[in-house]
N, C-alpha and C positions, 0 to 999 in steps of 0.2 A: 497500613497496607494501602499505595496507592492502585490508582484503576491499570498498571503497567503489571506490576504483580500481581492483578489476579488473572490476568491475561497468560504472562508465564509460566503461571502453575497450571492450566491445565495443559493436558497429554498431546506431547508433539511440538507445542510453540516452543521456538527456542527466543526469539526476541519480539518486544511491541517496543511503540516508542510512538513520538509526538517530532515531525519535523519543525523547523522554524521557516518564517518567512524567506529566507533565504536558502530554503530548499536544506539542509546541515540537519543534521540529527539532532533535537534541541533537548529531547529528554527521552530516556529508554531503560527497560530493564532486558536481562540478558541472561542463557544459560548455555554452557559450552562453548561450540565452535569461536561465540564473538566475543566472547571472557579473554580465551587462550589467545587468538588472533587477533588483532585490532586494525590491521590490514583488510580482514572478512568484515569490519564496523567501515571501513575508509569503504571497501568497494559495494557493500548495500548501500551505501548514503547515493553514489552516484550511479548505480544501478536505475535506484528509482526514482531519483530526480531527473536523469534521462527518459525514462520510460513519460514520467509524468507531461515534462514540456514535449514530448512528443505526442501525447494523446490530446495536449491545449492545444497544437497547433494544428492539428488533423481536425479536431474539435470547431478551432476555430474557421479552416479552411470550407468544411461542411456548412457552420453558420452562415458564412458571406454568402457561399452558393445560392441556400434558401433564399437569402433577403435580396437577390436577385432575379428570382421569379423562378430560380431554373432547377428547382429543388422541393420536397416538404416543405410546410410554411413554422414547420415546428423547430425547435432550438436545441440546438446539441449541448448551449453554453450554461453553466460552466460546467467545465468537466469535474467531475466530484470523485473517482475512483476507476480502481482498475482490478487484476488479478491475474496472477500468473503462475504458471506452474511448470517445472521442468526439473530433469535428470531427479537428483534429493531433495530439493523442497521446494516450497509454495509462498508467494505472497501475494497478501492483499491489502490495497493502501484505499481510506478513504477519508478525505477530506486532506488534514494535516496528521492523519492516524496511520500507522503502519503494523503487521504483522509478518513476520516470517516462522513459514514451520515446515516438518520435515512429513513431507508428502505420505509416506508410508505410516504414519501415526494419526492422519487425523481423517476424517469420512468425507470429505469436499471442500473443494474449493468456498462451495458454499457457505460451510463452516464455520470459516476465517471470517467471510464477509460478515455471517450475522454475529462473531464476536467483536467485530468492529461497531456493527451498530447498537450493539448491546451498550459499547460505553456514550453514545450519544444520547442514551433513551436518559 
């Protein structure tokens, strides 16, 4: 059992997974919706690699500010994660790690996150 499956056995995740450098879903395990559809696997991959180089550039736009004078002296960079929650489910990506799960089964957003960092510890 890799660290993806024991991610999707517990209650509510229906997928985790490991992006690659090129942003692509490079390894993931899965339960329902992204089994049956592969279309719902096509549109998570650029769900959140959108989401992601949108929060590096927002990220990055903050840093320059700072190192400008005209801002905190402290660093947004790098962006390491995010979280999002809307309509039926939830996800949380950190690092190159990802989760998605169905908002009604699990207790927080919170959750997600510290199942993320559970696989870094």
């Amino acid at each position: 059992m890799n660290e993806f499956d024991e991610l999707v056995s517990r209650r509510g995740v229906i997928m985790a997974g490991r992006f690659g450098p090129d942003g692509r879903v490079a390894e993931h395990k899965s339960e329902g919706l992204f089994i049956e559809v592969p279309a719902a696997m096509e549109m998570a991959q650029w769900f959140c690699s959108a989401v992601t180089m949108m929060f590096t550039a927002m990220a990055a736009a903050v840093d320059q500010l700072s190192h400008s004078g005209g801002f905190d002296p402290t660093s947004w960079l790098p962006m390491s994660g995010w979280m999002y929650s809307g309509g039926d489910y939830s996800i949380a990506v950190h690092r190159d790690k990802f989760v998605f799960a169905e908002s009604a089964k699990i207790k927080s957003l919170d959750e997600l996150r510290g199942l993320l960092h559970e696989l870094d510890a």
